[in-house]
C-alpha positions, 0 to 999 in steps of 0.5 A: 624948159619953155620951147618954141614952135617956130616952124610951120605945121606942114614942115616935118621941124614941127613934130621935132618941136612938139613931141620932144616938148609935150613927152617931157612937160615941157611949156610950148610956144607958139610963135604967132605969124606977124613975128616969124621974120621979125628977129628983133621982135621974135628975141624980144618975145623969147626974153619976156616969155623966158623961152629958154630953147627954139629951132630957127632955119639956118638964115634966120639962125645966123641973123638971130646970132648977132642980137644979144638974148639972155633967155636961152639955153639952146639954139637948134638950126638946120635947113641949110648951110650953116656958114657962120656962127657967133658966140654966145651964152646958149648952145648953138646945135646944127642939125641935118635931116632930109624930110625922107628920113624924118626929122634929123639925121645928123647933128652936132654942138658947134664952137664957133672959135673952133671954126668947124661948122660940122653938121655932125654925126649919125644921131641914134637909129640912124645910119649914113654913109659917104659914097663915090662912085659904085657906092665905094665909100670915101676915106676922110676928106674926100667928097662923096654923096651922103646916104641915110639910113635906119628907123626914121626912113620913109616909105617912098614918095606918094604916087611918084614911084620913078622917083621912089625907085631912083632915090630910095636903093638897097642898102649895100652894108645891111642886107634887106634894107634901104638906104636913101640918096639924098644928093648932097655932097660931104666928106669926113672932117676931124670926125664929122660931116662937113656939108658943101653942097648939091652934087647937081651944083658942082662944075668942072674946069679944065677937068678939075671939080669945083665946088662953087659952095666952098668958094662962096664960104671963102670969099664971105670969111674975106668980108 
């Protein structure tokens, strides 16, 4: 494989890019700045160097989808949500993964004729939990803040220990450990994740919740 580095050195994507690469062999890339935003440019430098497998952010990753690339294997993108997906020779994988529980926390293969963009499932080490209120957890399509677990949890946040105690809690499954709330909202799909926002970014009308990201995903599928 021939891999490229694409995120910058103080985005936690950038050990994901590295070490999986350098602990297999693996030929690293690193793309050079004057083409990072350039997509044409950025495709044209995967095909003549045969990079066969990158990271993109999600915007970035949806922009690149349209153009044609015969070079690689696999497309990895997360950092947002994923709102649309064209098919392609290559494998497109969706990723999930606050910085606190560094790198990803969830990841699955999207079949973008299956129109799920799921953001998957725990990856291995790792624990997430979909809860409600009292940190009841929620049954399949019901909406709920996601919870990280495991291995890649981190200590807290530097000299900010309001924030710490706010954000990192007790995990209520697994005695003497922590679990962090990440403040997205979720729910359970067909055995997956489906991400619809920041909890802080849902309304109410007339008492009803309205998740004003699931609005925006239906009016683009309209245009």
């Amino acid at each position: 494989d021939r891999s490229a580095k694409y995120a910058g050195f103080g985005f936690d994507a950038s050990i994901w890019e590295m070490f999986p690469t350098w602990t297999i062999g693996a030929e690293l890339h690193v793309i050079d700045e004057a083409i990072r935003l350039d997509i044409v440019r950025l495709n044209d430098y995967f095909e003549a160097n045969g990079v066969t497998i990158t990271f993109l952010p999600t915007q970035l990753a949806e922009q690149f989808m349209e153009l044609e690339n015969t070079s690689l294997r696999v497309l990895l993108t997360g950092g947002d949500k994923l709102k649309r997906a064209v098919k392609q020779p290559y494998t497109l994988v969706n990723n999930y993964g606050p910085t606190e529980n560094t790198v990803v926390a969830t990841s699955t293969e999207i079949h973008s004729e299956e129109g799920s963009l799921s953001i998957g499932r725990a990856i291995a080490n790792t624990r997430v939990y979909i809860l409600g209120e009292g940190n009841q957890v929620q049954p399949e399509g019901v909406a709920g803040e996601l919870c990280v677990a495991g291995r890649g949890l981190a200590r807290g946040y530097l000299n900010r220990e309001d924030e710490t105690v706010k954000r990192f809690v007790a995990d209520p499954f697994v005695p003497g450990e922590r679990m962090y709330r990440t403040g997205d909202l979720v729910k359970w799909v067909n055995g997956g994740i489906e991400y619809i926002g920041r909890i802080d970014q849902q309304v109410k009308v007339r008492g009803y919740r309205i998740e004003l990201s699931e609005i925006e995903v239906q009016l683009a599928q309209l245009s």
